[in-house]
Structures are given as structure tokens and as C-alpha cells.
C-alpha positions in Angstrom: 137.9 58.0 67.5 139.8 55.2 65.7 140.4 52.2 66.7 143.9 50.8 65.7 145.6 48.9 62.5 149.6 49.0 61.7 149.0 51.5 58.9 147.8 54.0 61.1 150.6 54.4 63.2 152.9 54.9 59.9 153.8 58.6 59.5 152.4 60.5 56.9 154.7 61.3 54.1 154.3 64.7 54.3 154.2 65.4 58.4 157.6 66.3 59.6 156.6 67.3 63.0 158.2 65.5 65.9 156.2 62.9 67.1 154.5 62.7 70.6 152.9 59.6 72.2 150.3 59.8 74.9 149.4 57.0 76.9 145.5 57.5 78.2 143.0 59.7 77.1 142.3 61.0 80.8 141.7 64.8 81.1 145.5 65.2 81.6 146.2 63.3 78.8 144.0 64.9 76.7 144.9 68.6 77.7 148.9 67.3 77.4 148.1 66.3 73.4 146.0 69.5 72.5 149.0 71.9 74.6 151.7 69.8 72.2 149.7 70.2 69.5 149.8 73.5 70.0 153.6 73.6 70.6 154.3 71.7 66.9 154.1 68.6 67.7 152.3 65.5 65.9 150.7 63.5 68.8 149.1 60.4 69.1 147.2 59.3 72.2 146.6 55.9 72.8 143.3 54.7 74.7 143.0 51.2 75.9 139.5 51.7 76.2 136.2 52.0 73.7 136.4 55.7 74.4 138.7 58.9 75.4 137.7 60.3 79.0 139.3 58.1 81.9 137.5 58.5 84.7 135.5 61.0 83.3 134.0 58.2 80.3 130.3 58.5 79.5 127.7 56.0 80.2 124.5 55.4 77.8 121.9 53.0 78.5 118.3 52.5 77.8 118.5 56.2 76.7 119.5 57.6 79.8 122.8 59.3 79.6 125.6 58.9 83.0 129.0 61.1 83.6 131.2 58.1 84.8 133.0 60.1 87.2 133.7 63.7 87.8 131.1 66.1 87.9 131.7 69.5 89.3 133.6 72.1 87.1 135.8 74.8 89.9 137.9 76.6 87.7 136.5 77.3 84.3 139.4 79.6 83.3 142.0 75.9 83.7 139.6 75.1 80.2 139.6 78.8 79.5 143.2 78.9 79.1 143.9 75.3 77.5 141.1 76.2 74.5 143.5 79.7 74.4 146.1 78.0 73.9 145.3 76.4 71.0 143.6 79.3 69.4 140.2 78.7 69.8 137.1 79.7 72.4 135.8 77.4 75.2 132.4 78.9 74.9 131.9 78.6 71.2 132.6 74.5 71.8 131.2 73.6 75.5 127.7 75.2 77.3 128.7 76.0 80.6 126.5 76.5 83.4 126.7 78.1 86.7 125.0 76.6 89.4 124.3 78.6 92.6 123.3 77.5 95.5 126.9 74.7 94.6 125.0 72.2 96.0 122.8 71.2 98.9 124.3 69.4 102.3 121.9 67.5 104.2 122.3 66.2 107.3 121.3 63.3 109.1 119.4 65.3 111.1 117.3 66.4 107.9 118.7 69.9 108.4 120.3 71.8 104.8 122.9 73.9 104.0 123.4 75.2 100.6 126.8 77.0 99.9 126.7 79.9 97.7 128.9 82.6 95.6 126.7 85.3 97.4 128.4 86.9 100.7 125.2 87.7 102.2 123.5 83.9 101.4 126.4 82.4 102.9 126.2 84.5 106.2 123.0 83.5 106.3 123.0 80.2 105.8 125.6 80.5 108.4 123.5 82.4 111.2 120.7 79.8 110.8 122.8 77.0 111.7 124.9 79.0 114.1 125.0 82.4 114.4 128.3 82.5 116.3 130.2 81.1 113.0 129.2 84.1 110.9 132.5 85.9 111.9 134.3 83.0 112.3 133.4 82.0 108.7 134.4 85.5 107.1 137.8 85.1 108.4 138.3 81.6 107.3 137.6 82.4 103.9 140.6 84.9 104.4 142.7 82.4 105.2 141.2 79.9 102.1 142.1 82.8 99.7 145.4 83.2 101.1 146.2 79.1 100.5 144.7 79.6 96.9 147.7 82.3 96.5 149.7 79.7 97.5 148.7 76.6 96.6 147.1 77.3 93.6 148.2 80.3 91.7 152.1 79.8 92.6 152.2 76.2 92.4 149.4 74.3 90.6 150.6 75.1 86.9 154.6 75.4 88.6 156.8 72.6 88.3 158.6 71.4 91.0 161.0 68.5 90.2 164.1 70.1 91.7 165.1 70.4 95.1 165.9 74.4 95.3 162.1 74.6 93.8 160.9 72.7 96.7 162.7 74.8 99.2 161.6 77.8 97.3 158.3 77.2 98.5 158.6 75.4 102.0 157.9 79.2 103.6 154.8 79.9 101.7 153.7 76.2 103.0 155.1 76.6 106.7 153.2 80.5 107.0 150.1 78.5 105.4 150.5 76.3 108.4 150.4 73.4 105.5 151.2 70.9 108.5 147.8 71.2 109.7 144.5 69.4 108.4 141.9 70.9 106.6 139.4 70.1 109.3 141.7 71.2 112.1 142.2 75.1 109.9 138.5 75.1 109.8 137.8 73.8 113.5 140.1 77.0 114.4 137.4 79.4 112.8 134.0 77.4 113.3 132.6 75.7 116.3 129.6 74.3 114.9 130.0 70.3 114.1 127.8 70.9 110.9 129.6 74.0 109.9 133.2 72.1 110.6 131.7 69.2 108.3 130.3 71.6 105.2 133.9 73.8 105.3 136.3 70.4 105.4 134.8 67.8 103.6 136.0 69.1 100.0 139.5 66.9 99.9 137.2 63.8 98.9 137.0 65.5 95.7 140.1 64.8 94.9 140.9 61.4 97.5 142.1 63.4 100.7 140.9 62.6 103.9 139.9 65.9 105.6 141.3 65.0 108.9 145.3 64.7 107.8 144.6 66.4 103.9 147.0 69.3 104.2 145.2 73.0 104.8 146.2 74.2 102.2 143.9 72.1 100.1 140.9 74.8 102.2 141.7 76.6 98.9 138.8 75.1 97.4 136.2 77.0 99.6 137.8 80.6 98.2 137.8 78.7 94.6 134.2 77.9 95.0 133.3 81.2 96.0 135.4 83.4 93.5 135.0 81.2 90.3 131.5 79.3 90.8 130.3 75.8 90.3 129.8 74.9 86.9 128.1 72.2 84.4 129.0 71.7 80.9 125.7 70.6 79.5 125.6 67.7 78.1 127.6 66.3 80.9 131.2 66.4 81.8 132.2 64.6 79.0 131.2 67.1 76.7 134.7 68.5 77.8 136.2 65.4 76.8 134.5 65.7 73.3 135.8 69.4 72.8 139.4 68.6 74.1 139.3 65.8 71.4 138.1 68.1 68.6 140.8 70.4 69.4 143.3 67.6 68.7 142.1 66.5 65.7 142.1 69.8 64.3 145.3 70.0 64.9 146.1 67.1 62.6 147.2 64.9 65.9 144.8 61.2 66.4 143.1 59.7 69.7 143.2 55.9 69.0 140.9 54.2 71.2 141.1 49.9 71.8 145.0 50.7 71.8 146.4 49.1 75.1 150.6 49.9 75.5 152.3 47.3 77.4 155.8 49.0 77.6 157.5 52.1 77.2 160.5 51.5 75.1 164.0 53.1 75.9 167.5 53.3 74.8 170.5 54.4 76.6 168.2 55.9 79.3 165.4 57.7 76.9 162.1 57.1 76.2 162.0 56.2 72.4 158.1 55.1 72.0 156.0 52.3 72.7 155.0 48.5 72.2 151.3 47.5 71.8 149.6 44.9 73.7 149.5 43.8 69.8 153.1 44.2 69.8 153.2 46.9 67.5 156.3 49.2 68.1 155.2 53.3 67.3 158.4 55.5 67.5 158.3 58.4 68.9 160.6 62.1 70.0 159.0 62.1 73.6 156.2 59.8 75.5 154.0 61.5 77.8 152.4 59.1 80.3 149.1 60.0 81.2 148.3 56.2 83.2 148.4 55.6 86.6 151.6 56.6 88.0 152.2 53.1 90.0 151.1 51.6 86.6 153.1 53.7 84.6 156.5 53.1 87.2 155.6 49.4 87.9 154.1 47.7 84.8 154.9 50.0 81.6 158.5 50.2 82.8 158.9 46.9 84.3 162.1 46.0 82.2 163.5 49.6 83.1 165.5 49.0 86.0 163.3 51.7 87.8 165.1 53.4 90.8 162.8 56.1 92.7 159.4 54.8 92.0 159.8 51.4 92.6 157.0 49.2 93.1 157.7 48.7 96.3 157.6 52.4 97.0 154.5 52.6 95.4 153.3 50.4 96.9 154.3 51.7 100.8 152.5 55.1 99.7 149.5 56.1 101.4 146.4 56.0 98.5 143.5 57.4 98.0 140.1 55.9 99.1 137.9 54.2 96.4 134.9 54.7 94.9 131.5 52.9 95.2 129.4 54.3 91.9 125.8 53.3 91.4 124.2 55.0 88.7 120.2 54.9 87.8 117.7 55.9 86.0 113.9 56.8 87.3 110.7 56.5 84.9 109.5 59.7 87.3 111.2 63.1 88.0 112.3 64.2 91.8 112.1 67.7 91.2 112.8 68.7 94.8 116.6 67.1 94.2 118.8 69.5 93.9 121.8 69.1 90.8 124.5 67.8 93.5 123.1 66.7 96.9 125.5 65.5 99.6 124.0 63.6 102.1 126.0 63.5 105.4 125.8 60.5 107.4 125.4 60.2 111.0 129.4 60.3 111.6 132.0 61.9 110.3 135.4 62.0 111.5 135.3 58.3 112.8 133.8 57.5 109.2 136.7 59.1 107.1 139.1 56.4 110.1 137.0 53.7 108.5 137.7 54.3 104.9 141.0 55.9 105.1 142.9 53.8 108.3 140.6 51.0 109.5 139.7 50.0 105.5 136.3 48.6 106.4 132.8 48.9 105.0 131.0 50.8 107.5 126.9 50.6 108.3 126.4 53.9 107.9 127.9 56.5 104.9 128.1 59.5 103.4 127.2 59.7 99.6 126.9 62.0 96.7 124.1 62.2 94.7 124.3 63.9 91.3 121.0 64.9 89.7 122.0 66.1 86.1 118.7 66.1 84.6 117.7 69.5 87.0 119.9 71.3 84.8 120.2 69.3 81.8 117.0 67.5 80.9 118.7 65.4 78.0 120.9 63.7 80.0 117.6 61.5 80.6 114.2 60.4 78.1 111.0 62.6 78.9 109.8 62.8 82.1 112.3 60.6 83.5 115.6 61.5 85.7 119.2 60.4 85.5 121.4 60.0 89.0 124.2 58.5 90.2 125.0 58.1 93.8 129.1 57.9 95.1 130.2 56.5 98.2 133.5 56.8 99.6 134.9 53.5 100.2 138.2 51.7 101.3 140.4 51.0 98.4 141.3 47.5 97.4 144.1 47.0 100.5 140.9 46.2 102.4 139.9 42.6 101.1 136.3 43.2 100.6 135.2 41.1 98.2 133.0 42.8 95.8 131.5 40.3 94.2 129.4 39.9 97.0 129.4 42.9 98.7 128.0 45.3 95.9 124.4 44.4 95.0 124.2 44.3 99.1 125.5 47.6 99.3 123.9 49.0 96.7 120.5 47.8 98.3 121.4 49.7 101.1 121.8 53.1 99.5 118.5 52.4 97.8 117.0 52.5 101.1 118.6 55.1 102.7 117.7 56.8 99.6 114.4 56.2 99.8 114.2 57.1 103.4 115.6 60.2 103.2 115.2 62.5 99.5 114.0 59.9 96.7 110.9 58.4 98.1 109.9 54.8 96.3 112.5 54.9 94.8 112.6 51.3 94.0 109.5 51.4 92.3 111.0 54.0 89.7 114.3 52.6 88.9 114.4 51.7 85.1 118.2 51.3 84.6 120.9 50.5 86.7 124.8 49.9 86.6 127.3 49.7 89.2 131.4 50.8 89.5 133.5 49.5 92.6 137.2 49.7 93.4 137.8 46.1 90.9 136.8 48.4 88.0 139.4 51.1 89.2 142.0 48.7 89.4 141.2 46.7 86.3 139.3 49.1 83.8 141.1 52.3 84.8 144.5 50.0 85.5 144.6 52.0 89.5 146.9 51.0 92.3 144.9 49.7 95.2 141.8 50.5 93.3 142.6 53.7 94.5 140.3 56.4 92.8 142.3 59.6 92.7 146.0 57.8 93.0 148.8 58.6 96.0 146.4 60.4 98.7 147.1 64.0 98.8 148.7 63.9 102.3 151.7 66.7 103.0 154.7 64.9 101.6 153.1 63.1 98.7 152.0 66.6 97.3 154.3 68.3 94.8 158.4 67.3 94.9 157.3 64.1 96.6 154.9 62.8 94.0 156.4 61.1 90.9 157.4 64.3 88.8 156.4 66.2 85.5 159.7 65.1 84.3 160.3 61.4 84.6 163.2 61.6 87.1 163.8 58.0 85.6 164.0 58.3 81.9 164.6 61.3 78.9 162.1 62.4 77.1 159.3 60.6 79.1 156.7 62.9 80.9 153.8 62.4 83.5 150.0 63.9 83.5 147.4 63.8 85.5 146.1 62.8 89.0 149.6 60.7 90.3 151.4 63.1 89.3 151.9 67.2 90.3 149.9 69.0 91.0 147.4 66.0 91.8 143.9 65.0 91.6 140.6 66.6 90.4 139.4 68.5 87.3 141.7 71.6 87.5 144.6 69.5 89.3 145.1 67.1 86.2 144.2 70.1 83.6 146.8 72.1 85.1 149.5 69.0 84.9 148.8 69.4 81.0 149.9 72.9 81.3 153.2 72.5 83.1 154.6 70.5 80.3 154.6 73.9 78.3 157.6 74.3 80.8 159.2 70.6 81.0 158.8 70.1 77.5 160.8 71.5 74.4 159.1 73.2 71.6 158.6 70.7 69.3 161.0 73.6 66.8 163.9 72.8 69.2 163.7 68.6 68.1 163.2 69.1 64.2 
């Protein structure tokens, strides 16, 4: 990764290629360059910060080694397919590893449940719990691989900026019952609370709030089940480092340290960018891998926007934030599994707190993520690396996080300790915190929001800002505001879609 000087925006002599700009070196950003390298093009992707990744950048410190943010790999084949594409082999670039049990729920109760691949495990797991569900649960994991037909395979890599493509698919949705929540599909097959909670709870992967996120987002249980729960060892970001790779061999550049502060257009099409620096890089199309709000408010503030205004934006319903402490322990925990979720004593009056009411509540749910079970050099000998996630109101709140975080974070220490890392504050070696200031400001995040517009019914597909700008020529959208939305194969997937949107880079020279 470079960082930036004039020269190295000049084009080289002997590179006719049209020229594509990317703006943020987020996984959808990423995947978007290495698909239009493939496709001809000469691309460029600009990074305003020290380093490509977005919300998936990587931590060091004092030798311990922290994903920033996601964690869980779903769909292998969305990599799969984007390393295809440009003619080379996941496998022979990234380690992944298959976890199974997924992870390990633990109730406030001190009761487990550990989802699994395996039919028979999961019934059970089930029975033990409540043997009632068992059936229950077999037929809502019919209904889950239904919506994966229909939410995922016919629409996740499917562009749908027009209105006849919208209608196309308002049957599939309305048979999918896509007006209900995921919590309410799952309440119809399971009675047990604990059950209810371990089947629904997956749309805060990817900012939904289980209660209104449609049901069609239950896909994820069938996409759990029939494609595993991976690790890339070496962290998530060793994904990052391969998708990079891939574009540099290529010929195309990620600049890191280079902030855009406008989009530049003429007579209504995207021509390239301006700098923070005030360089001006030309370019045949721009594909906008930022923030949607920032991308609609800020990059094309002298634009004359019409649809996504910033007052539009601004009226849409966001995603929760994040609360992100991440540590390191002089001492293993081997009895940790590699992703823990510890359920707090409520739930659906919890997600009302986060989501509606927007305050910090007494109690929570977290995420712990234990990397060094699988991958001991994500940490020095003997030692562990973790970080703990809470789900937390997004910056519409107020909360002032300047004084709320070290607070906060005191608290999950001790509910930590309480509960699966005893002493824990005797072991911690490193520390480090992220909180919905460094979404809004570091990550440049509406609201602080941590996954963008939530993914409630009509902010999913025609109603989020499109593939193709409705707004400008030649300018393009990736990632987790736009279709198909949030999450590892949501954003990787938006990458793909511009194979459709986006002309062969032999149809502009």
C-alpha cells in the first residue's frame, strides 16, 4: 500500500485501459476493484485511512494481533467465486477454517447451546433445552432454506434498480411472508424463549433488529447450516490482504492516506475525483464504496442531489452501533470457545432499548471473539487475544462517549469476569476501545451507525440507494448502504453485481 503524491495518480504511458476510481478499501470496495480488474479496467482505490479493510482493519499492539470488526466467514463460495473471477484460487492465498460447533450461546442462566452443521447435534441440542422444539426446528429450517432461495440465491448478487425488477420479485417476498419478523417466523416453529432467542438473533450481524428485521433475513440459519462457519487464519483481514494482492497483480493500485472530498461531474456524469489535497484524478467511471449518506450528502454536496437527499437520509431508520473493546490476557482461557455469545437477562425489551428507546441499558448482550482457540498467532505465547461487542444505540442517542466508555467498559470486565473469564482484570495486558464516535468519524458512518440504513422491509433492495447511482452516469455504489446490504457475503456480493451494472471496460476504449 502506497501512500499518495501527484505523480502517482499520472497514467502510465503505456496503460490504455479505461480508468476506474474506488472510493474506500472496504470489502466491497475491494472485491468491486479486483471484479474491474478483471473486466479490463485500470483501477485505483483510494483509502483515507493508514490501511485497506474498513471495518474489517486490523489491530496490532504489544504483539497481540485484533480483527477490527467482522469475524465470522458464511459463505466461503462469495470469496470462492470473486478469486475465480480473476483467475486465481482462494485456497492457494487464504487458510480457511471450519469451525463446528459455530459458536457457543450462553445464557444468563449459565445454560449453553452450541449450533452445529450436524442434523443429529442440532436435534440434540434441541431436545436438551426442549424436547418439544425438535420438530418444530426441522421445519423451520425448511422454511430458512426456502428464504435463502429467495433472498439469497435470486437476489443477493441480482440488481434491482428498476421498478419492473422490484415487482418481479414482490411474490417470492409476499409467499416468504417477508412482512413478518425474523423472531415472529421463528416464534411460529419454536416455543422455547431460549430456542426463539438462539434461531432470531442473527440480523445483529448485519444491524437488523430481530423483532421488525424482515424473515427473510432467517436465511442465515440454512446458510449456517449448508456452508459452515469459517476462519481465515490469520484473522479476517487476511481476506483483505489477498483481495489486495489480487489487485495489484492486476496492475491496478490501493492508495492508502488518500481522503476524496468530492466526486466530480459534468453534464450529469461522474468524471473523477478531488483530494482532500485537492488533487483532481480523472477517471471513465467512480465506484463509491463510502458510506452511502456520506457518499449522497458530503461527496456530492455540490450535486444538486435529488433522491438521496440528506434529509432522506437522514429520516431513514439506521442500524444500531457498536461498542468494541478489544484485550489481550498474559494467561490462556482455554475453556472459551472461538465465538461466545453471551445472552443477557432480556431480550426483546433489550433490542427496544438499542433500536427505539436509544439508551444505554444496565444489562447487555455481547459477543466475545476468542481467535487465539483456533489461531494461536493472533496472540504472543501463552497469552490470548479477545475482543468483546456490544450492541449499542447509534449516535441519535446523545450519549456522550467520552464519559461513558471506560464506565462501560468496566462493566463488561465484570460481567466478564463473573460469568466465563475469571480475574480477568488481573490478566489484561493490552487494551483499546471503538464506540459509535469512531464509526462516525474514522469510518465517516451516518449516525455512527455500524452496518448503515437498518435492514428493515422497505430499506432492503429497490429502496436502498442503488448499484447504479440513480443520481449521476458512470458513478456506482458497494458495499453495506447499498444492495444487497450488510455483512461479509452482503457487501462481497454488491462487488459482484457491478459485473452487470458496469460496461466492460472493451466497450469504453
Amino acid at each position: 500500500m502506497t501512500h499518495h503524491s501527484p505523480a502517482l495518480f499520472s497514467t502510465p504511458a503505456d496503460d490504455q485501459r479505461p480508468h476506474a476510481i474506488v472510493i474506500g478499501a472496504g470489502f466491497g470496495g475491494l472485491a468491486a476493484a479486483a471484479r474491474l480488474g478483471a473486466r479490463g479496467y485500470r483501477v485505483t482505490v483510494l483509502e483515507r485511512l493508514e490501511q485497506p479493510g474498513g471495518r474489517a482493519r486490523r489491530f496490532r499492539q504489544d504483539g497481540f494481533t485484533f480483527d477490527a470488526g467482522p469475524t465470522i466467514v458464511t459463505a466461503p463460495f462469495v470469496f470462492e467465486e470473486l478469486w475465480q473471477a480473476c483467475g486465481k484460487d482462494l485456497h492457494d492465498d487464504v487458510k480457511l477454517v471450519s469451525l463446528d460447533p459455530f459458536y457457543t450461546i450462553r445464557y444468563a442462566c449459565g445454560e449453553t447451546f452450541r449450533p452445529s452443521a450436524d442434523t443429529n447435534w442440532m436435534r440434540s441440542e434441541i431436545a436438551r433445552l426442549n424436547p418439544s422444539d425438535v420438530d418444530g426446528y426441522s421445519r423451520y429450517l425448511e422454511e430458512s432454506e426456502r428464504c435463502f432461495e429467495a433472498g439469497f440465491v435470486k437476489l443477493i448478487d441480482t440488481p434491482v434498480g428498476t421498478i419492473p425488477k422490484l415487482l418481479s420479485i414482490m411474490p417470492v417476498l409476499a409467499r416468504r411472508r417477508a412482512d413478518r419478523s425474523v423472531f415472529k417466523l421463528v416464534s411460529k416453529y419454536v416455543q422455547d424463549h431460549r430456542l426463539r432467542v438462539a434461531l432470531s438473533f442473527h440480523p445483529l450481524f448485519i444491524g437488523g433488529n430481530p423483532l421488525r428485521t424482515t424473515a427473510i433475513m432467517s436465511l442465515i440459519s440454512y446458510l449456517e447450516k449448508e456452508y459452515g462457519v469459517h476462519y481465515a487464519m490469520g484473522g479476517t483481514h487476511a481476506l483483505v490482504e489477498g483481495i489486495v494482492n489480487l489487485i495489484e497483480d492486476q496492475g491496478g493500485q490501493v492508495v492508502t492516506h488518500a481522503s476524496v472530498d468530492e466526486i466530480l461531474t459534468e453534464n450529469g456524469t461522474a468524471t473523477g475525483v478531488r483530494l482532500d489535497s485537492s488533487i483532481e484524478i480523472k477517471s471513465d467511471i467512480v465506484v463509491s464504496n463510502a458510506d452511502a449518506g456520506w457518499t449522497y450528502a458530503h461527496l456530492l454536496r455540490k450535486n444538486g442531489v435529488r433522491r438521496w437527499t440528506a434529509k432522506r437520509l437522514g429520516r431513514a431508520k439506521h442500524s444500531m452501533s457498536l461498542f468494541v473493546w478489544y484485550f489481550g490476557t498474559d494467561r490462556k482461557y482455554d475453556s472459551v470457545d472461538h465465538h461466545t455469545i453471551l445472552m443477557g437477562p432480556r431480550y426483546e425489551s433489550l433490542l427496544t432499548d438499542i433500536f427505539d428507546r436509544k439508551i444505554l441499558a444496565e444489562d447487555f448482550s455481547l459477543y466475545l471473539y476468542r481467535p487465539t482457540k483456533t489461531d494461536p498467532c493472533m496472540a504472543p505465547d501463552g497469552c490470548d487475544s479477545f475482543y468483546v461487542l456490544s450492541p449499542v444505540p447509534n449516535m441519535e442517542s446523545g450519549i456522550d462517549w467520552l464519559t461513558a466508555a471506560e464506565p462501560y467498559r468496566q462493566r463488561l470486565q465484570s460481567y466478564l469476569e463473573a460469568t466465563v473469564l475469571p480475574e480477568l482484570g488481573q490478566h489484561v495486558v493490552t487494551s483499546r476501545l471503538m464506540t459509535p464516535p469512531d464509526f462516525q468519524n474514522d469510518l465517516l458512518s451516518l449516525k455512527g451507525a455500524a452496518f448503515g440504513m437498518e435492514p428493515v422491509l422497505f430499506q432492503l433492495a429497490w429502496f436502498r440507494p442503488h448499484n447504479r447511482s440513480e443520481e449521476l452516469k458512470n458513478l456506482y455504489m458497494t458495499g453495506a448502504g447499498t444492495h444487497p446490504g450488510a455483512g461479509l457475503p452482503g457487501v462481497v456480493s454488491s462487488a459482484k453485481i457491478l459485473d452487470t451494472v458496469v460496461p466492460h471496460a472493451s466497450q469504453l476504449s
